[in-house]
C-alpha positions in Angstrom: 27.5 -6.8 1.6 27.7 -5.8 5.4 28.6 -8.7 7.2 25.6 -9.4 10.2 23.4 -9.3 6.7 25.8 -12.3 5.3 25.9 -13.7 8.1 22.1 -14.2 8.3 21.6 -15.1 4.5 20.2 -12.1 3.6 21.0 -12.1 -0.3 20.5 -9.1 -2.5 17.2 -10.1 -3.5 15.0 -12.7 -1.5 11.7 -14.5 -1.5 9.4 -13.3 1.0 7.1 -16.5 1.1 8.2 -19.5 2.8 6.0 -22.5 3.8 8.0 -23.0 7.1 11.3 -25.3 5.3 11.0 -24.1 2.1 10.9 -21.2 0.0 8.1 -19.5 -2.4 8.2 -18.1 -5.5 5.5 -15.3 -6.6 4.4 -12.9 -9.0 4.0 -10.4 -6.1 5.6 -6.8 -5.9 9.5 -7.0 -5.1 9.2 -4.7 -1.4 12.8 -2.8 -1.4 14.1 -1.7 2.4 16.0 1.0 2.8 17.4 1.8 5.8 16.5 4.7 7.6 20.3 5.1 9.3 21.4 6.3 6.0 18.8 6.3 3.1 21.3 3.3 1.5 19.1 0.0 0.0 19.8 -2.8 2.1 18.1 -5.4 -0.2 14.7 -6.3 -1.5 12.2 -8.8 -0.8 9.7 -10.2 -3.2 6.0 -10.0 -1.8 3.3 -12.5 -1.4 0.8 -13.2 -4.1 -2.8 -14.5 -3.8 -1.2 -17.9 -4.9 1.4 -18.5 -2.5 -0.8 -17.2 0.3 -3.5 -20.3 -0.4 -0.2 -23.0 -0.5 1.2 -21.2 2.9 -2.2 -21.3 4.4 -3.1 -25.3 3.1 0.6 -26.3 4.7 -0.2 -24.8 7.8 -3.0 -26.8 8.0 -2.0 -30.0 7.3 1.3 -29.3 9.4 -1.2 -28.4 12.1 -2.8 -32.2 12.1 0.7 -33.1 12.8 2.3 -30.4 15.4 -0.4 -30.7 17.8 0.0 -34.5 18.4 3.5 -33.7 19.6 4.2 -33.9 23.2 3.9 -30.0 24.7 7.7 -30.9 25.7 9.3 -31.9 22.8 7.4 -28.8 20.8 9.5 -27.0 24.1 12.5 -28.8 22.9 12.5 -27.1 19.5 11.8 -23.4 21.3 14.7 -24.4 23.2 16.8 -24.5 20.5 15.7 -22.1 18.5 16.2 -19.6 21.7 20.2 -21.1 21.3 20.6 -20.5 17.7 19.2 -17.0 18.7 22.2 -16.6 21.3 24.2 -17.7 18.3 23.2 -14.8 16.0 22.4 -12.1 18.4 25.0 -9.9 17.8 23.6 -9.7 13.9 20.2 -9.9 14.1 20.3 -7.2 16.9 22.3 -4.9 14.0 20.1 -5.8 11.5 17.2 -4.5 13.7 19.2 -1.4 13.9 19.9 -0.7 10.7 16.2 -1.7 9.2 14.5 -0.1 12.0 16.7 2.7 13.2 16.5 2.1 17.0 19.7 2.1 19.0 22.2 -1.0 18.4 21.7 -1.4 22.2 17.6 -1.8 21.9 18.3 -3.7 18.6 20.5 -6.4 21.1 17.9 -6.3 24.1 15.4 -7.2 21.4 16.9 -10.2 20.2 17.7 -11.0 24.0 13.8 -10.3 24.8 13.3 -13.3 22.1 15.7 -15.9 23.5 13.9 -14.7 27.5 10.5 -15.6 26.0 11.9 -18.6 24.5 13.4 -19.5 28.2 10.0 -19.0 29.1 8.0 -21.2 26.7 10.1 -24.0 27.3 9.3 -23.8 30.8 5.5 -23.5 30.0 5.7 -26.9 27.9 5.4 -28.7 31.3 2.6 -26.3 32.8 0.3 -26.5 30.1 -2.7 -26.7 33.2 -6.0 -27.2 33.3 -8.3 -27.2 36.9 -10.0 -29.9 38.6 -13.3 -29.6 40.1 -16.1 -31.6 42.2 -18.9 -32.5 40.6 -22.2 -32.2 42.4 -23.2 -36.1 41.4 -22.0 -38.6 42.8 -19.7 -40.8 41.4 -18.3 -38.1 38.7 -15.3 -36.0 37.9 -14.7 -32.5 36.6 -11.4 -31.5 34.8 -10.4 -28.7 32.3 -7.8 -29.0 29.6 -6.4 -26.8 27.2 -6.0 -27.8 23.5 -4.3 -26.4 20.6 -6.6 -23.3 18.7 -4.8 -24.6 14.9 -3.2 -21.5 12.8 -2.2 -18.3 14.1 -2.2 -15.4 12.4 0.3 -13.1 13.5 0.6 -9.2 12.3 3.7 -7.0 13.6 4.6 -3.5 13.3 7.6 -2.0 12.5 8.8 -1.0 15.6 9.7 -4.3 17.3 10.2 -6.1 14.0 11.2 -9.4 16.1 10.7 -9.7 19.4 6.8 -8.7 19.2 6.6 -12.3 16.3 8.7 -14.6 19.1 6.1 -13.6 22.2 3.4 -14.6 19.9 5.1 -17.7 17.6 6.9 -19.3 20.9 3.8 -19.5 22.8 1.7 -20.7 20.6 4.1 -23.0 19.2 5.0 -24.6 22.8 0.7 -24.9 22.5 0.6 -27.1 19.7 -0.5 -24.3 17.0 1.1 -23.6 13.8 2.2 -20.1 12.7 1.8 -17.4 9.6 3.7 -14.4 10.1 3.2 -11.0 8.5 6.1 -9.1 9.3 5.6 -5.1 8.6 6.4 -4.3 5.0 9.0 -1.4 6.5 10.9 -4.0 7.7 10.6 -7.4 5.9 14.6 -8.2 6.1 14.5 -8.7 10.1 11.1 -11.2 9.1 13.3 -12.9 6.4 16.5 -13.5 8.7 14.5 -14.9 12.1 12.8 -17.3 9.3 16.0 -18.6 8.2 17.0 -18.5 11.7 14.2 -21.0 12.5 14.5 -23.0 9.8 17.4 -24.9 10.5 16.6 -25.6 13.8 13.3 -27.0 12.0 15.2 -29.3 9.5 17.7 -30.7 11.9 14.4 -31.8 14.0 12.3 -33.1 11.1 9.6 -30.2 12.3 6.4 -31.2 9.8 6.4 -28.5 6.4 3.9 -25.7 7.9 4.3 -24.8 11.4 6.3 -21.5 10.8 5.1 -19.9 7.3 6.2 -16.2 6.4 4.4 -13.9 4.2 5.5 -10.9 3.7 3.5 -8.0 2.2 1.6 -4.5 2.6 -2.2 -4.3 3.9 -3.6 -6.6 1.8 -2.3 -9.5 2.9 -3.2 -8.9 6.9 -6.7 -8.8 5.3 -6.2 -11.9 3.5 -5.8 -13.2 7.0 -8.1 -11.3 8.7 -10.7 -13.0 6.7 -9.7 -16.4 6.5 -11.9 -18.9 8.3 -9.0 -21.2 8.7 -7.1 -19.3 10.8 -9.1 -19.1 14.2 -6.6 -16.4 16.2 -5.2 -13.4 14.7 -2.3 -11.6 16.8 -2.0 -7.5 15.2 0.0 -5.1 16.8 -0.2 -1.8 15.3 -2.1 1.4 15.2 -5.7 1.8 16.6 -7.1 2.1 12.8 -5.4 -0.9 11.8 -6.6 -2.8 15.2 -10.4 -1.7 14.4 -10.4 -2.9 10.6 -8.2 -6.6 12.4 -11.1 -7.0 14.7 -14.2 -6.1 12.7 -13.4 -8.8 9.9 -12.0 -11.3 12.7 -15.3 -10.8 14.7 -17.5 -11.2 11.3 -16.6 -14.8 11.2 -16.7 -14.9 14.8 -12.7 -15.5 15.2 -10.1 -14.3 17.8 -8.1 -11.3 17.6 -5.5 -11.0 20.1 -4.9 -6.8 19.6 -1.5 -4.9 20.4 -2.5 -1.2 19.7 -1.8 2.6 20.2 -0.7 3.7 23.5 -0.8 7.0 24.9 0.8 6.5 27.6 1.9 9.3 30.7 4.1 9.6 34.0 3.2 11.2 37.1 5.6 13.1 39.0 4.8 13.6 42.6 6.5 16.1 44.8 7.8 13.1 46.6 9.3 11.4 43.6 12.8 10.8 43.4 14.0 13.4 40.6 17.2 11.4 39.4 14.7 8.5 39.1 12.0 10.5 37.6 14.0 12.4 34.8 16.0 8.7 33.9 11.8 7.5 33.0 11.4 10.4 31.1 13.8 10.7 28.9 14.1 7.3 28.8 10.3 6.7 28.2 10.2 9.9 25.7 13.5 9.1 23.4 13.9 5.9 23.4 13.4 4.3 19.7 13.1 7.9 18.5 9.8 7.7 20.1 8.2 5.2 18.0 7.4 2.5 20.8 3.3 1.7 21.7 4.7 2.1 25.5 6.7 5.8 24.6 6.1 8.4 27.3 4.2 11.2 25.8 2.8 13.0 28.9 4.3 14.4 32.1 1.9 15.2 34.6 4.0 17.4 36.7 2.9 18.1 40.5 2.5 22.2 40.5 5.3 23.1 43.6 8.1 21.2 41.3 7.0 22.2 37.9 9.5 24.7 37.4 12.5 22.8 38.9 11.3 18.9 37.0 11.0 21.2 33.9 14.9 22.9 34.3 16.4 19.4 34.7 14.4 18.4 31.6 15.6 21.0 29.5 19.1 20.1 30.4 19.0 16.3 30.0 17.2 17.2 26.7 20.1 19.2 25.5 22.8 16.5 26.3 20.8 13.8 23.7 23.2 12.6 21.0 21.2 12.4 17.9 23.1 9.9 15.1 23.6 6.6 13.9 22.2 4.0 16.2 25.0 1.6 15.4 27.3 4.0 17.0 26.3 3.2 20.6 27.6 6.5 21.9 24.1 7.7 20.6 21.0 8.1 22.0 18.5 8.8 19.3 18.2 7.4 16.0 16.1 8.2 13.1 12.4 7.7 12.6 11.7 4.9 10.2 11.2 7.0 7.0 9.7 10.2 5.6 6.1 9.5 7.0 6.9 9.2 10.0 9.2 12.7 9.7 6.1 14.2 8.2 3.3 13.3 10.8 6.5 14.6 13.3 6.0 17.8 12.2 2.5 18.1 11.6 2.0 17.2 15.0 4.2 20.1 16.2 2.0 22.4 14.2 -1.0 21.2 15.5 0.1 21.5 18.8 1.2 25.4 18.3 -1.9 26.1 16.4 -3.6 24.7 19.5 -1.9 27.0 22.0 1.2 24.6 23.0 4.5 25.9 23.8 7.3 24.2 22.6 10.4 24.6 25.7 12.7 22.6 23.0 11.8 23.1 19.6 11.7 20.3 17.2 13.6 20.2 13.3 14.1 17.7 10.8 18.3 17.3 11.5 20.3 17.5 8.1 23.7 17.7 7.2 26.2 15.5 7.8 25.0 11.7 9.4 21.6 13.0 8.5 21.3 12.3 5.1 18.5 10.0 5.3 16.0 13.1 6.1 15.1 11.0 8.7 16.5 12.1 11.6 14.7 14.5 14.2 15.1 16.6 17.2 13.1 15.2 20.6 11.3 17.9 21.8 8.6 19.5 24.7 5.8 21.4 24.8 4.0 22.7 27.7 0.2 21.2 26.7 -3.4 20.7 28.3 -4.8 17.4 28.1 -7.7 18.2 26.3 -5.6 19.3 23.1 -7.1 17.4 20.2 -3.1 16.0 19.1 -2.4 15.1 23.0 -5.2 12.9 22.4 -3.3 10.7 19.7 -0.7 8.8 19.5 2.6 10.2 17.2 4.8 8.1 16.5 7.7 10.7 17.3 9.4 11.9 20.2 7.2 14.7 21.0 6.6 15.1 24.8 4.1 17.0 26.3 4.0 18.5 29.9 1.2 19.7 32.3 0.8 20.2 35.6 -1.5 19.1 38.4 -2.8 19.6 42.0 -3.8 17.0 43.7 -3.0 12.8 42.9 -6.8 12.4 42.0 -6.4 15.3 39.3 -3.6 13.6 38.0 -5.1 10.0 37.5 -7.6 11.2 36.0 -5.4 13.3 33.6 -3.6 10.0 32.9 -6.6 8.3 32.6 -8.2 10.9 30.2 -7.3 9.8 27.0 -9.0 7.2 24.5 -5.5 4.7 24.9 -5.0 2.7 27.7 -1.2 0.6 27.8 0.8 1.6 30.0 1.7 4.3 33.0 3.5 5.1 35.9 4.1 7.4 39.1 7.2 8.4 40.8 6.7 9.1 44.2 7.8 7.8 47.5 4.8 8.4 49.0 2.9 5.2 49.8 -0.5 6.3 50.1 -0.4 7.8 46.4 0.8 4.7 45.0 -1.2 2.6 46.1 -4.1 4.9 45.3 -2.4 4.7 41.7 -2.6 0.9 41.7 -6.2 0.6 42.9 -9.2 0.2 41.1 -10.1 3.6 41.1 -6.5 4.5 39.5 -4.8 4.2 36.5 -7.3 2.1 34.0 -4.3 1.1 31.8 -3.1 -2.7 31.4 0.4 -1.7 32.9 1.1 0.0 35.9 4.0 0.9 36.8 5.3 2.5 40.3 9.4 4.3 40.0 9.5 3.1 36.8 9.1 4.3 33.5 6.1 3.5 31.3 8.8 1.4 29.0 10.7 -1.6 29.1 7.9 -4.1 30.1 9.6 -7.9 31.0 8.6 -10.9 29.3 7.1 -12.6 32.9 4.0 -10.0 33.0 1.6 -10.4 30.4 1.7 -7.3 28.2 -0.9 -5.1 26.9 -3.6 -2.5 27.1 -7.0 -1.3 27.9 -9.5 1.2 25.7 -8.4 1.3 22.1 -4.6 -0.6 22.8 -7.0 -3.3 22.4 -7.3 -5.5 25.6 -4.9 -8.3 24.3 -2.1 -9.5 26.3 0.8 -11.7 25.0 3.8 -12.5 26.4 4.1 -13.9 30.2 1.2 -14.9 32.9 -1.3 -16.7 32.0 -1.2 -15.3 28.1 -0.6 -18.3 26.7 -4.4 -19.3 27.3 -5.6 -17.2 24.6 -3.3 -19.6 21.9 -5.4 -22.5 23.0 -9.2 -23.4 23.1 -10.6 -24.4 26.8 -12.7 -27.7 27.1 -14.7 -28.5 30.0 -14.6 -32.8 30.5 -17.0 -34.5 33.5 -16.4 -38.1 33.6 -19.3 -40.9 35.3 -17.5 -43.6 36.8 -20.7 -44.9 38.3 -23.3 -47.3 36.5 -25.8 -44.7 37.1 -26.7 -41.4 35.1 -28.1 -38.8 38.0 -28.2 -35.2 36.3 -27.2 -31.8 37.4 -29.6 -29.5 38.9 -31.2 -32.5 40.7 -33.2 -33.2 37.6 -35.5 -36.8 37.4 -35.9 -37.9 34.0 -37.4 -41.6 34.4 -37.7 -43.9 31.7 
């Protein structure tokens, strides 16, 4: 067995359902993950059944009745050290990311260190758990708000951050007094089945109540088992636009929350006054990066017209010194896409961009031979596009880029903003005037903006998340942590009177 899976107590065959200290048995489908690095099995997982759903859900419950009576800092004390054991098992959990997932060893490490940071964070949010204060019109009465715990979160992750996206969620509402039920992706249930393991211990040594972290792993049906569920008043989904819709119509049918992490689409402007060592770094960066397969990928270039030519000769050439290969080798820049689906809607996607009148400047191929063995490896490429082409207006989950050019910075925005998505963005320029234009209301409509920086890499301190069909949810830093709690207005009459608001008589 390779040794980071050993080392996390990944056996050859695991349970898939645990109640938080415990595991699960269940009659469920066994959920084998291969690994996209080589096509090898890693190990399987067995799936959740209607069964051990109901028990995970009923200990969550109780557990909650528990959890939320805890201080808010000793729930921070536990996040604490769970963000230590995290430092203790980075180096395997980041290769086990890897290997499951297929990103790069070095984004498979800064997502387990994006974990411990939003750990470092929710410990410090266990003391700041605030609420406003306010003056009453009547006399002798005071106004206060306070923040209490929501009960179970429901949280629903995608395959692409197979961790860290579970930790901005879990952490937070955890510091908030809620319990947790985690649906990792199916693609990758092994990284799901090592952080609870991970957890668990710090949860024994603490005498944590049976409930507050339950895993159930599974395909679609179980996120609908949760999307359904009455007793689960916040659902957190990151995923595709479809999946977000189908999240949000059965939340809002019981009149839940859903906290929605969805498609980007997301594009940078290059002024004629952007820095170009800065501006090709974001692009490549943006565009390659986790083979393309990250909600905040750059997938447009909106190219100022008088340095089209030039941007697009320095693109070329960075293109063509990518090193395509095993992400654990960290000499590599680009690993594969997480399995034949996703190497299938890659090309596809090139066709329907040729069929639409795109030209590709570097052609795209499956790459096979030796290291590729997988079938899952593929070549980044560019194609010079219009914005209005039907497949620029998805999201593909591949490192397709597509450039265009523009005139003036108020053509450009609203290039940017002309697609149904709405996560994140950027300019490079060094002209003031165009990026504060950029960052004004009447510029980019996306919930990240970024100026001479890429459209990825978001830190944990800014809430994260999107506009349009990304969702509107926001997790991570700010004030995200509201949405894990329920608001409650309190006015207290400390006279021996009861004058009303409004200046209403009511005379007995």
């Amino acid at each position: 067995m390779i040794a980071f899976l050993k080392e996390l107590g990944i056996a050859a065959k695991n349970e898939g359902v645990s109640t938080g200290l415990n595991w699960i048995k269940t009659k469920g489908e066994t959920i084998t993950s291969y690994s996209p690095v080589d096509g090898k099995e890693i190990a399987q997982v067995s799936a959740a059944d209607k069964k051990a759903y109901e028990i995970t859900v009923a200990k969550a419950a109780e557990a909650f009745e528990q959890w939320r009576t805890w201080p808010a800092p000793k729930r921070g004390e536990i996040v604490r050290q769970i963000g230590d054991e995290l430092r203790l098992h980075k180096q395997a959990l980041g290769q086990l990311v890897s290997y499951e997932m297929g990103k790069s060893l070095q984004e498979g490490l800064g997502e387990v260190q994006e974990m411990i940071d939003i750990c470092d964070l929710a410990v410090g949010l266990s003391r700041q758990l605030h609420g406003l204060t306010m003056h009453s019109e009547r006399p002798a009465h005071r106004m206060y708000e306070q923040y209490h715990p929501l009960g179970i979160v429901g949280i629903i992750s995608a395959f692409n951050f197979p961790v860290a996206v579970w930790s901005w969620n879990s952490m937070l509402a955890w510091v908030c007094g809620d319990v947790c039920i985690w649906k990792p992706s199916e693609k990758t249930p092994l990284c799901g089945v090592a952080c609870q393991k991970i957890v668990q211990k710090v949860f024994k040594k603490n005498n944590v109540p049976e409930g507050v972290c339950g895993l159930i792993t599974g395909g679609r049906e179980v996120g609908e088992w949760m999307s359904n569920d009455s007793r689960i008043p916040l659902v957190s989904a990151t995923g595709s636009t479809r999946m977000g819709k189908a999240v949000a119509g059965a939340v809002a049918q019981r009149l839940g929350r859903s906290l929605l992490e969805l498609g980007g689409n997301n594009a940078i402007i290059v002024s004629q006054e952007a820095d170009m060592a800065i501006a090709i770094t974001a692009a490549v960066f943006g565009a390659v990066g986790t083979a393309g397969q990250r909600c905040t990928t750059t997938r447009r270039l909106i190219i100022h017209e008088k340095i089209y030519n030039k941007f697009k000769e320095k693109l070329v050439h960075a293109y063509s010194q990518l090193k395509i290969g095993n992400p654990l080798n960290e000499k590599n820049h680009v690993g594969p896409l997480i399995d034949k689906d996703a190497v299938n809607n890659y090309l596809t996607s090139i066709e329907k961009c040729k069929a639409e009148g795109g030209k590709f400047i570097v052609g795209g191929a499956v790459l096979k031979g030796k290291g590729f063995e997988s079938g899952c490896y593929v070549k980044p490429c560019i194609a010079e596009a219009k914005n209005s082409f039907e497949i620029v207006q998805h999201e593909t989950f591949a490192p397709i880029l597509y450039i265009m050019k523009y005139k003036t910075i108020e053509e450009a925005i609203a290039l940017q903003n002309g697609v149904p998505q709405g996560l994140s963005s950027a300019v490079i320029t060094n002209n003031l005037k165009e990026a504060e234009k950029f960052l004004s209301a009447s510029g980019s409509d996306c919930g990240i903006a970024n100026v001479n920086i890429g459209t990825s890499g978001a830190e944990i301190g800014g809430a994260f998340g999107g506009e349009k069909e990304t969702g509107g949810g926001r997790e991570s830093g700010s004030d995200a942590w509201k949405v894990y709690m329920r608001r409650q207005t309190n006015t207290i009459n400390y006279s021996d009177k009861l004058p009303l608001a409004q200046g209403i008589k009511f005379d007995l």
